[in-house]
C-alpha positions as CSV (number, residue, x, y, z in Angstrom):
1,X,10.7,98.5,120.9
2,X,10.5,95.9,123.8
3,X,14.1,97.2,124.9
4,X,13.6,100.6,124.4
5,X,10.8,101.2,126.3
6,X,12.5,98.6,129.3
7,X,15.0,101.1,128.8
8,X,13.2,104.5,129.3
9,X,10.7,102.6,131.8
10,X,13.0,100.7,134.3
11,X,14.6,102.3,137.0
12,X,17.9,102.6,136.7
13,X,19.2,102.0,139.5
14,X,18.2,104.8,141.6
15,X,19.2,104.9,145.6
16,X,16.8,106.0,147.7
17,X,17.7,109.4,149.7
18,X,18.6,109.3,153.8
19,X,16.2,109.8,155.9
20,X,16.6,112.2,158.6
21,X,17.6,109.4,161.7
22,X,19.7,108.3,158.8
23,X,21.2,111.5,158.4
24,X,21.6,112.5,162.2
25,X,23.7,109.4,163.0
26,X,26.2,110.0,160.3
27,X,26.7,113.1,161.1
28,X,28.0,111.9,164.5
29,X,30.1,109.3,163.1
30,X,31.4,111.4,160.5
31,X,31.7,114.8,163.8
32,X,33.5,111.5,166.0
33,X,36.0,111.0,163.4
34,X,37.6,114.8,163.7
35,X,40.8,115.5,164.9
36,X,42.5,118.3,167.2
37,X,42.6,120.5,164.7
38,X,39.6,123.1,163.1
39,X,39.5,121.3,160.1
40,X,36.2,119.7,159.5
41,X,36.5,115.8,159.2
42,X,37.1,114.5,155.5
43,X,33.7,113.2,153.7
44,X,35.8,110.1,151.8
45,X,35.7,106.8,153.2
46,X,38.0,104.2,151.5
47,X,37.0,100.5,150.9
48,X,39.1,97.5,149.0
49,X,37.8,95.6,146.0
50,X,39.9,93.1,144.5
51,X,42.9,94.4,146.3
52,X,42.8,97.8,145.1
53,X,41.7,100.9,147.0
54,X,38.4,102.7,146.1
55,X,37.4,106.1,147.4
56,X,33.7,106.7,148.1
57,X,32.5,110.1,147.6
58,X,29.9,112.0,149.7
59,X,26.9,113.4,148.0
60,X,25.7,116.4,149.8
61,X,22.4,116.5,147.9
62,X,21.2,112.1,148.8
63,X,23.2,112.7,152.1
64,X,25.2,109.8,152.3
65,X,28.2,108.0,150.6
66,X,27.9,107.1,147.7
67,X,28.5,102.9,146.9
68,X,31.4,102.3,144.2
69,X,30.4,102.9,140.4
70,X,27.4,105.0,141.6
71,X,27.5,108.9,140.6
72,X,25.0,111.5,141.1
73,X,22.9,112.2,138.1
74,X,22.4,116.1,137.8
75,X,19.8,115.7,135.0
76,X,17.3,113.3,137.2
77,X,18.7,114.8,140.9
78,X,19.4,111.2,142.0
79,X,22.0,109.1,143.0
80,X,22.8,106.2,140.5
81,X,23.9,102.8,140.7
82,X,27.1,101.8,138.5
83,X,26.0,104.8,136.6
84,X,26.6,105.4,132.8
85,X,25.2,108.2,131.3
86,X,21.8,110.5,131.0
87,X,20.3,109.8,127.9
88,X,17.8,112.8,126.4
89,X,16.7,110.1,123.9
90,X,15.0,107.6,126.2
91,X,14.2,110.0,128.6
92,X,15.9,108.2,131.7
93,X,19.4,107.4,133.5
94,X,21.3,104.3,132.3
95,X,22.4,102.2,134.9
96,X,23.0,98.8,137.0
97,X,19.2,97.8,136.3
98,X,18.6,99.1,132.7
99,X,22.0,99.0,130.4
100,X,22.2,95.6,129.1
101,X,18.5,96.6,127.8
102,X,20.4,99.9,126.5
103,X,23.3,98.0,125.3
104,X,20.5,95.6,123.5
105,X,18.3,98.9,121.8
106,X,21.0,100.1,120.4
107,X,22.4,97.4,118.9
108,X,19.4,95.9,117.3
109,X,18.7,99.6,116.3
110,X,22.1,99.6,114.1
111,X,21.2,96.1,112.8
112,X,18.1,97.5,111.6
113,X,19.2,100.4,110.3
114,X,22.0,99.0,108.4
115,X,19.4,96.3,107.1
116,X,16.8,99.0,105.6
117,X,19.8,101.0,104.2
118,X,20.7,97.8,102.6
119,X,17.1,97.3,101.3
120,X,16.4,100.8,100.1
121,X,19.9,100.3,98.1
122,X,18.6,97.0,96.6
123,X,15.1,98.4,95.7
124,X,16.4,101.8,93.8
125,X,19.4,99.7,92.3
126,X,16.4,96.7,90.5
127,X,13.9,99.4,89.7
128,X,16.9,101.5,87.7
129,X,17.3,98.8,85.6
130,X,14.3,99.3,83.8
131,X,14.5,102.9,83.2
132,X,17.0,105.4,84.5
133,X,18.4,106.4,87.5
134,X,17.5,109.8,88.1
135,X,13.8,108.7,86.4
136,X,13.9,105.8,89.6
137,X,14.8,109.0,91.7
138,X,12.1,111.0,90.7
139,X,9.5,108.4,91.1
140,X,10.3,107.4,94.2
141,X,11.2,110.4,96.2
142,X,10.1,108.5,99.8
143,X,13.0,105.9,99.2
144,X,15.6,108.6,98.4
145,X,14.3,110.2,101.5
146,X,14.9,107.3,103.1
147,X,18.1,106.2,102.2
148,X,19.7,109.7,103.1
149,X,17.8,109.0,106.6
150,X,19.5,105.4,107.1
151,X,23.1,106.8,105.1
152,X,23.6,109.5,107.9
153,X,22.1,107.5,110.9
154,X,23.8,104.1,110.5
155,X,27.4,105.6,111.1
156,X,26.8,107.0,114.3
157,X,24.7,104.4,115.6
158,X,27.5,101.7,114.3
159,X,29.8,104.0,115.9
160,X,27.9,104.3,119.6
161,X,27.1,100.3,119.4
162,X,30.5,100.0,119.3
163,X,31.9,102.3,121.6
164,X,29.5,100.4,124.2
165,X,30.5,97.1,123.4
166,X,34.4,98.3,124.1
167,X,32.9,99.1,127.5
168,X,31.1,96.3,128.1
169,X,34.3,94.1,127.4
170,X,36.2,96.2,129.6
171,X,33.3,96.2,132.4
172,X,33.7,100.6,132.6
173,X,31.5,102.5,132.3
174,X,30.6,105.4,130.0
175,X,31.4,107.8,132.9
176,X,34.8,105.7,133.9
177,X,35.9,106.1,130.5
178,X,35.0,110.4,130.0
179,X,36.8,110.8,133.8
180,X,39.8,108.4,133.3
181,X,39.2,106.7,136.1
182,X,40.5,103.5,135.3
183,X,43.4,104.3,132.7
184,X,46.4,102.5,132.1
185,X,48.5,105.4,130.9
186,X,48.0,106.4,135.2
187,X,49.8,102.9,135.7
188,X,49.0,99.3,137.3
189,X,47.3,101.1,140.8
190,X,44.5,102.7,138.8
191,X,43.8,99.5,136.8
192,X,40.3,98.8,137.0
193,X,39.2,96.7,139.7
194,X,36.1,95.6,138.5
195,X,37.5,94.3,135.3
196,X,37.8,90.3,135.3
197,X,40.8,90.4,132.9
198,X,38.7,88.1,130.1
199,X,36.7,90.0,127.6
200,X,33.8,86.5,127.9
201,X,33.7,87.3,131.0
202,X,32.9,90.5,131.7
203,X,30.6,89.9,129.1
204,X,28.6,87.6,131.3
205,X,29.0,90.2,134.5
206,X,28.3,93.2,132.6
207,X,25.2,91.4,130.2
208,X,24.1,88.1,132.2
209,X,24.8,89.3,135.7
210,X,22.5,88.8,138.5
211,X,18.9,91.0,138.5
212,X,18.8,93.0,141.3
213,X,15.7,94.5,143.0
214,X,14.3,98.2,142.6
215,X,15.2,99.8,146.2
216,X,12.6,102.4,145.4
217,X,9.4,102.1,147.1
218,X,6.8,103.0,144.2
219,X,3.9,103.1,146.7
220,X,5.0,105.3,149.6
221,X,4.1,108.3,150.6
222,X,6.4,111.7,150.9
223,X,7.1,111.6,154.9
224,X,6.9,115.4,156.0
225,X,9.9,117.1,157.2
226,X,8.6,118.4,160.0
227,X,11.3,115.9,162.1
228,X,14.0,117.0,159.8
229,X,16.6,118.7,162.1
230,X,17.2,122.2,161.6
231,X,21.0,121.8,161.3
232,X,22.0,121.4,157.4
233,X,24.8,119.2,158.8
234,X,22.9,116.8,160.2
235,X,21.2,115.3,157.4
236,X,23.5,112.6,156.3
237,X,23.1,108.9,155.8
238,X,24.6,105.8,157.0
239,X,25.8,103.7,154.3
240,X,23.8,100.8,153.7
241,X,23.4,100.7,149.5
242,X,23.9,97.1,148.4
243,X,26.7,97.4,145.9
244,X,27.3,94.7,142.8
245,X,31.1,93.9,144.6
246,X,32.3,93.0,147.9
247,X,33.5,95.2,149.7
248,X,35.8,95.3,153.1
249,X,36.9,98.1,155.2
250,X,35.3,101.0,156.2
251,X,35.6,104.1,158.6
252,X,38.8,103.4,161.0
């Protein structure tokens, strides 16, 4: 219970939105990087980690680039860090600050489940022995219910426990793995770069990695938009997210 509800409580990761100074100065940066031509200038910026190139996309909607691993959640409008999926269950996005509490729900959750499936097994199976099966059936209709419960339940939560723990060996996330991002079938330049080639350790990174802060101020106020300019261009954001790699490069 403790994990779930650090789970569905915790922000995920969330990055906070540009503000409109924010906005107007990367507009200019991005304007000053145009060329001759009428095209408009492209809204990638490309950055090295661990010697391999990552592209950084531009989310029109937070107005700025978006860090590496982060993705724009459509369900929760907000921009992600190392983002892995929109859960409906928990009722929140599961990200940098809330999947190794995610990772830890669900697999106590198929413990348990597995565990009461075992029990309700044991129970029917010692109070058969006395009289008959379908008699134990009869006179116990809450454990039948119970068992079918646990019998249809256990195998898909066995089966997302450990479809997360492949990821969590392989440091990807549940969106890296749906996109492709990092396959090996695309050869050695889209190997993942965030993977530390030991399955222990990227165990520690992914489960035992540093805590970072919440970047969302839970006790401001809405600032008006009164300042906002009127040009929809000009509302962009200089990119300042702290990221969970080092990164080098940036605009040339």
């Amino acid at each position: 219970i403790s994990c779930l509800l650090q789970t569905s409580l915790r922000d995920p990761g969330i990055l906070p939105r540009a503000t409109p100074s924010e906005a107007a100065d990367l507009e200019k940066r991005i304007d000053s990087m145009g060329t001759s031509t009428y095209r408009p200038p492209a809204r990638t910026m490309e950055v090295v980690i661990n010697k391999y190139v990552v592209k950084l996309k531009y989310c029109y909607t937070c107005k700025m680039f978006r860090p590496p691993r982060t993705s724009h959640c459509s369900v929760c409008d907000n921009c992600v860090e190392r983002f892995d999926h929109h859960c409906p269950w928990v009722g929140n996005c599961v990200g940098k600050r809330n999947y190794r509490y995610f990772y830890a729900f669900i697999l106590s959750l198929s413990f348990l489940t597995a565990f009461i499936f075992a029990c309700v097994v044991t129970h029917l199976t010692l109070r058969s022995q006395g009289s008959g099966f379908l008699t134990t059936l009869k006179a116990t209709p809450a454990s039948v219910l119970e068992l079918v419960i646990c019998f249809f339940s256990v195998w898909s939560i066995l089966g997302l426990s450990g479809f997360h723990t492949y990821l969590v060996a392989s440091n990807l996330t549940t969106n890296e793995d749906i996109k492709g991002s990092w396959s090996n079938k695309r050869g050695s330049e889209f190997a993942n770069p965030y993977s530390h080639k030991s399955i222990l350790t990227n165990c520690c990174a992914v489960l035992c990695g540093p805590f970072h802060p919440s970047l969302i101020d839970r006790r401001g106020f809405i600032q008006p938009d009164a300042g906002t300019p009127s040009s929809p261009k000009s509302e962009i954001p200089s990119f300042g997210a702290k990221t969970d790699t080092s990164m080098v490069g940036g605009i040339p």
